[in-house]
SERO-4910 file (N, C-alpha, C, O; in steps of 0.05 Angstrom, whole numbers):
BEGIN
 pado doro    nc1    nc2    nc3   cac1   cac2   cac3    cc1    cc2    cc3    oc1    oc2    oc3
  Unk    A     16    -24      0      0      0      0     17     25      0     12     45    -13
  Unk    A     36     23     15     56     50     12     86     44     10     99     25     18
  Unk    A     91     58      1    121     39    -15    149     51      8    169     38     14
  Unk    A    143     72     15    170     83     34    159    103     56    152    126     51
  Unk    A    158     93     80    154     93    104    175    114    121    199    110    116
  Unk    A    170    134    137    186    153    157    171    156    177    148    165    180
  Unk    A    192    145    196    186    145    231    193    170    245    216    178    244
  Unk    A    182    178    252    196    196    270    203    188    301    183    183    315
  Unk    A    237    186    315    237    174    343    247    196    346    257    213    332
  Unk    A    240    193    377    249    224    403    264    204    427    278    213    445
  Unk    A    259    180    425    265    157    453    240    154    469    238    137    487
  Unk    A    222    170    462    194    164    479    185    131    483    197    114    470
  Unk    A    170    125    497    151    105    491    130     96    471    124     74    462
  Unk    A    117    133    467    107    129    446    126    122    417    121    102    405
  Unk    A    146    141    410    161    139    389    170    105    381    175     95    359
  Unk    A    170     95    402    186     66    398    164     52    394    168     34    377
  Unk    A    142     53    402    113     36    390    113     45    358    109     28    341
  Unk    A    118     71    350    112     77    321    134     78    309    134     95    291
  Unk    A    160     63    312    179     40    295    171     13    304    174      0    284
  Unk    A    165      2    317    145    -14    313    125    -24    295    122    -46    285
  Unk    A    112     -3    294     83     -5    275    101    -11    256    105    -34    249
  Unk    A    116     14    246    129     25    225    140      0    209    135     -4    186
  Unk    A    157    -17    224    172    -38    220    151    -62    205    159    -75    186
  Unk    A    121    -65    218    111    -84    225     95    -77    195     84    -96    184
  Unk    A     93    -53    182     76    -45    153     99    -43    141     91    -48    118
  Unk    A    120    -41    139    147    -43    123    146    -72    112    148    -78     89
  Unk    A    144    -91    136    148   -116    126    127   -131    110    127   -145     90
  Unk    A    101   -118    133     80   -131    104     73   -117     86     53   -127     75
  Unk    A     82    -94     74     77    -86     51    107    -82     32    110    -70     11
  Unk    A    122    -94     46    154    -98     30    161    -64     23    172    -56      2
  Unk    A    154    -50     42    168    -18     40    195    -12     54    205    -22     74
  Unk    A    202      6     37    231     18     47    215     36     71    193     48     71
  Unk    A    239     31     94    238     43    119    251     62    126    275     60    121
  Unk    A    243     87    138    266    103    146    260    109    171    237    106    178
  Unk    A    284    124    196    272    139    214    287    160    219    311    161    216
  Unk    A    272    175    227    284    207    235    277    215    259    255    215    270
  Unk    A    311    227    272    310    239    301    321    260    294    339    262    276
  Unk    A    310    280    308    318    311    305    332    320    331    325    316    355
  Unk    A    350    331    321    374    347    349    351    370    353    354    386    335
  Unk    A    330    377    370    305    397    369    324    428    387    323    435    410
  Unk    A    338    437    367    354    468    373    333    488    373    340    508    386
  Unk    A    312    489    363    288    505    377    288    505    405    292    527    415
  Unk    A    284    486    419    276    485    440    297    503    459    288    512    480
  Unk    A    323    510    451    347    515    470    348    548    462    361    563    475
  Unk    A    331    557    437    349    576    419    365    586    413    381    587    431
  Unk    A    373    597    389    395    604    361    416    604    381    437    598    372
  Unk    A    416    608    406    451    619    422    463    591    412    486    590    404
  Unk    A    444    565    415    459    545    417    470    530    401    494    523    403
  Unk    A    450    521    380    465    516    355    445    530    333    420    532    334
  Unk    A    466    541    309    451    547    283    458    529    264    481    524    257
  Unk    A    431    515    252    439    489    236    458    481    215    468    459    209
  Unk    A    462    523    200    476    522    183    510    529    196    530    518    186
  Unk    A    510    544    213    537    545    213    545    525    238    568    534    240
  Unk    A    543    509    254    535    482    274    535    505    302    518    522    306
  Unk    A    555    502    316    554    508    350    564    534    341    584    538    326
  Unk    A    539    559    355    546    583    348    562    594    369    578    612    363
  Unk    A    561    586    390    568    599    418    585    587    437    576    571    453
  Unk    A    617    593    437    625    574    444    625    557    471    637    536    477
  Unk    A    602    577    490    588    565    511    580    549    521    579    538    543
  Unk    A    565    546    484    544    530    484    547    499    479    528    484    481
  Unk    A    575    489    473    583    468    466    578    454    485    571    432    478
  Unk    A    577    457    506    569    431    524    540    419    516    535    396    508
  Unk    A    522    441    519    493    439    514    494    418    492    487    395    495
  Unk    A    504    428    471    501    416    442    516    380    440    513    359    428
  Unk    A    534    390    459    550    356    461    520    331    474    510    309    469
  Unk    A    516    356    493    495    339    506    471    324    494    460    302    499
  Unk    A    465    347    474    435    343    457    449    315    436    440    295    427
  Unk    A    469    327    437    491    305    408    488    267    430    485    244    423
  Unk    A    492    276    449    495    244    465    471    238    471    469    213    469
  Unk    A    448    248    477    416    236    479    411    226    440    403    204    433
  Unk    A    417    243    427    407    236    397    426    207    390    416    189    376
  Unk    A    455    206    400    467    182    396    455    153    403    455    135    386
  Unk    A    445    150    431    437    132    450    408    126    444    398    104    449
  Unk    A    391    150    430    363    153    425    364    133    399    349    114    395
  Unk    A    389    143    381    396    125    347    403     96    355    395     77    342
  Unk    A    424     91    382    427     66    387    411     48    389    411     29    374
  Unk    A    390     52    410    368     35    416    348     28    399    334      9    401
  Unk    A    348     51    376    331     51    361    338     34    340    321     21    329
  Unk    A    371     32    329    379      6    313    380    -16    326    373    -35    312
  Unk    A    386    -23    347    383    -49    371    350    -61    360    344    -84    356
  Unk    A    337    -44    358    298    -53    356    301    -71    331    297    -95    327
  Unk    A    308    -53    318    312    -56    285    316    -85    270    303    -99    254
  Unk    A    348    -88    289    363   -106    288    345   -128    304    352   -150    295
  Unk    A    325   -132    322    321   -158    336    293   -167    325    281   -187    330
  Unk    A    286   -141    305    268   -141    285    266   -149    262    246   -150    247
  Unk    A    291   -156    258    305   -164    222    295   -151    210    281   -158    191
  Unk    A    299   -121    221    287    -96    192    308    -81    183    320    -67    199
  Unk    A    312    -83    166    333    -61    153    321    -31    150    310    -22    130
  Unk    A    324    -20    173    314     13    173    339     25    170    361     17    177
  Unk    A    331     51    155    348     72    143    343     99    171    323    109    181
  Unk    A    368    101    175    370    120    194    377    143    198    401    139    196
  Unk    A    375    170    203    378    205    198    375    215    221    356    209    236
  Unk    A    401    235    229    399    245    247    397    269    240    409    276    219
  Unk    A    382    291    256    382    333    235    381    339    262    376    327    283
  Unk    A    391    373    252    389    392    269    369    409    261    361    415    239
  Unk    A    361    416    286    328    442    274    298    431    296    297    413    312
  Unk    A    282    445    289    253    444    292    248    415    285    259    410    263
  Unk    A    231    389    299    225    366    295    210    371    274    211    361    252
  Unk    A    186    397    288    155    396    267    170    400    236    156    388    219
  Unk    A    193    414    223    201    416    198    216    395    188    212    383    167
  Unk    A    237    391    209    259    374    200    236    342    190    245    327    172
  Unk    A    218    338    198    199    306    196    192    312    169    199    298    151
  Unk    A    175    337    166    167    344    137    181    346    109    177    338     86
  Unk    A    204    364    127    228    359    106    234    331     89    230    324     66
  Unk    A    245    322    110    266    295    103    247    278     89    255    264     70
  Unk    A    211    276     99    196    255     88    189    269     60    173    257     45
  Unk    A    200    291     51    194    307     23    225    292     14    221    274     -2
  Unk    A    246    295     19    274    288      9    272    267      3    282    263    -19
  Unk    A    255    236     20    261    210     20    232    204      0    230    180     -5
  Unk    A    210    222    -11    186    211    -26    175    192     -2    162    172     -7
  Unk    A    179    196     13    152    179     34    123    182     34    113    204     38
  Unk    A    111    163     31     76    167     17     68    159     50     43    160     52
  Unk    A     79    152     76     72    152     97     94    163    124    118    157    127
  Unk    A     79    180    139     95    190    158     83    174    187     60    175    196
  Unk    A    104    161    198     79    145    229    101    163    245    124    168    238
  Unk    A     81    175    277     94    186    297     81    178    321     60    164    320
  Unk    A     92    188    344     79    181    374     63    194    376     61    215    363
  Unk    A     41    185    395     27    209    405     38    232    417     32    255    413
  Unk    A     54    222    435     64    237    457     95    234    461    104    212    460
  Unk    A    112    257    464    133    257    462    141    253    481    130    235    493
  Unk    A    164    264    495    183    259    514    173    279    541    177    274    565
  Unk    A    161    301    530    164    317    558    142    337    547    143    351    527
  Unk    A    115    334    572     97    345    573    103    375    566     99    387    545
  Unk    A    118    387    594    135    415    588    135    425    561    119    441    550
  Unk    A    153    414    553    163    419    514    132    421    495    126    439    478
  Unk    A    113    396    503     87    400    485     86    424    494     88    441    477
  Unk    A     80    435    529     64    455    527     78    481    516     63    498    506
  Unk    A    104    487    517    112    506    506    120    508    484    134    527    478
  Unk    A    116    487    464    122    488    435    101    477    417    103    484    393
  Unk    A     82    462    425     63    454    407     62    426    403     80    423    387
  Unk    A     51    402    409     58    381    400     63    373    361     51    380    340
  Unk    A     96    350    370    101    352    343     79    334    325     71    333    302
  Unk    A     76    323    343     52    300    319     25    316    317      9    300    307
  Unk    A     14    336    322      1    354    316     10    378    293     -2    396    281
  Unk    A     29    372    295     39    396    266     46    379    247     36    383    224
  Unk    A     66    353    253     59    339    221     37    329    213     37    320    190
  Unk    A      3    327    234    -10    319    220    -26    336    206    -45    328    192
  Unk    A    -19    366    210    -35    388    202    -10    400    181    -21    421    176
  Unk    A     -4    400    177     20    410    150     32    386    139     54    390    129
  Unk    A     22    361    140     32    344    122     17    341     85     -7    343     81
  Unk    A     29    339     70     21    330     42     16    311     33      7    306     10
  Unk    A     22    291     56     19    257     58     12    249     79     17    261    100
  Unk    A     -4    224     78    -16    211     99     -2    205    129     20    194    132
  Unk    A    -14    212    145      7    211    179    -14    191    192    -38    195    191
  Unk    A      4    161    210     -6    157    220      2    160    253     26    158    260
  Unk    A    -14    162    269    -10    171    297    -13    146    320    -34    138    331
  Unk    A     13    137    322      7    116    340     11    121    374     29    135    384
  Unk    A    -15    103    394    -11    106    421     -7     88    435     -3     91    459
***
């Protein structure tokens, strides 16, 4: 039914049910898989990192090492799944806004399906930024599914 598939993981609970799914319609519909974790530099603002020129501040490098070692460990576990899954998922790490960087990359990779969590990592962050699986399912151009 859909030929190339994009996950979006954060390390949530929810996120890891929707590589799951993800995995589980990959295999029975023989689709290419991808997933995407975003380094979310919104959340910290521009002092910290600017996507285009990387660590703006040289302050700020701890911050950014830090965001860099949750996105590492978040990508580990998330190929560990993969692997005990016998799925060959395609994996991306970005810097930026989740709600763009998801839209983006599933425009770069032709993905005819985007699956995400309900719920992300930290109530806080929904409330002061907007939930992300509420913005890709309202500015997407392709079908999103929302797993809980």
């Amino acid at each position: 039914m859909y030929s190339t598939i994009l996950v979006a993981i954060d390390g949530s609970e929810s996120a890891k049910k929707a590589l799951k799914k993800g995995m589980e319609l990959a295999s029975s519909w023989d689709s290419k898989i991808y997933a995407v974790y975003t380094i979310n530099t919104g959340v910290y603002g521009s002092s910290v990192v600017d996507p285009a020129l990387g660590v703006a501040d040289p302050s700020s490098e701890r911050i950014f090492s830090l965001l860099k070692s949750e996105g590492d460990e978040i990508l580990a576990e998330s190929k560990a799944l993969a692997k005990e899954n016998n799925c060959n998922v395609i994996f991306e790490s970005r810097l930026g806004d989740a709600r763009d960087e998801i839209l983006e990359y599933a425009g770069e990779i032709k993905a005819d399906l985007i699956i995400v969590g309900s719920t992300g990592k930290g109530m806080a962050k929904r409330l002061l930024l907007g939930s992300v699986s509420a913005a890709v399912v309202s500015n997407s151009k392709i079908s999103v599914l929302v797993v809980r």
